[in-house]
N, C-alpha and C positions, 0 to 999 in steps of 0.2 A: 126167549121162551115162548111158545107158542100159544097163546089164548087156553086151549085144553088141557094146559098143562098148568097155568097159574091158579093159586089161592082163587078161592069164592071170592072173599072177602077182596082184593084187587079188582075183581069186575066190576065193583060195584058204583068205582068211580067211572062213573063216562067223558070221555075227553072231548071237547066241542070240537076240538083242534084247530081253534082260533090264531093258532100260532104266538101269543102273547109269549110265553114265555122264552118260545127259541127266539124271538127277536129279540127283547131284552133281554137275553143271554149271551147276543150276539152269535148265535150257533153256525156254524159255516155250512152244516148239514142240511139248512130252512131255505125251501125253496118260495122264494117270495109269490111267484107265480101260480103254482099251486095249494099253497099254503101247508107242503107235507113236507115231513123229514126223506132226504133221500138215501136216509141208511136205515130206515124205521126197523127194519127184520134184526140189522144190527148193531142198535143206536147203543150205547155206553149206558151201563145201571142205573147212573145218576140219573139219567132218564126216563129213568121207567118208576110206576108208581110202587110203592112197597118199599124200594130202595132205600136203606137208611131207616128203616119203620124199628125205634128202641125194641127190643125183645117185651119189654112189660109194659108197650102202649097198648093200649087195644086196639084192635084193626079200626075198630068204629071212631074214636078217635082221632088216630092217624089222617085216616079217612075226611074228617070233620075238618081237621089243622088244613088237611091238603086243597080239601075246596075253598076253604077263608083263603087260599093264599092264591090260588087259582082268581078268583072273583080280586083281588086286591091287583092282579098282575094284568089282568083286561083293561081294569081301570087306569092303571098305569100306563098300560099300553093305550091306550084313547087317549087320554091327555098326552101322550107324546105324539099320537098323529094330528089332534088337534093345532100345538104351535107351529 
């Protein structure tokens, strides 16, 4: 879906695009090199932020969950390139 087509409330997360979570996802799409998905225009839903958002969560919320999990998955990811 094209950026001008998505919910407000979706923009509001901004992605670093640290790549944290396609690598611990093991994505086969992550290009290490660049640090970007090489299907991004047509990456799979679970990908994309919204996805899976309960009908009676609030965006803001959602939103909220989404960057606690974001910030917990950097983390993760640094302590794995740490060992």
């Amino acid at each position: 879906m094209p950026v001008s087509e998505r919910p407000t409330w979706q923009l509001a997360f901004d992605c670093s695009a640290c790549g944290a979570c396609c690598r611990l996802l093991n994505c086969a799409h992550f290009d290490e090199q660049s640090n970007l998905c090489t299907i991004y225009e047509r990456r799979p839903d679970v990908c994309r932020i919204g996805y899976g958002r309960p009908a009676q969560m609030p965006p803001e919320q959602y939103l909220s969950l989404t960057r606690q999990a974001c910030t917990a998955l950097q983390a993760l990811d640094k302590t794995r390139d740490d060992t």
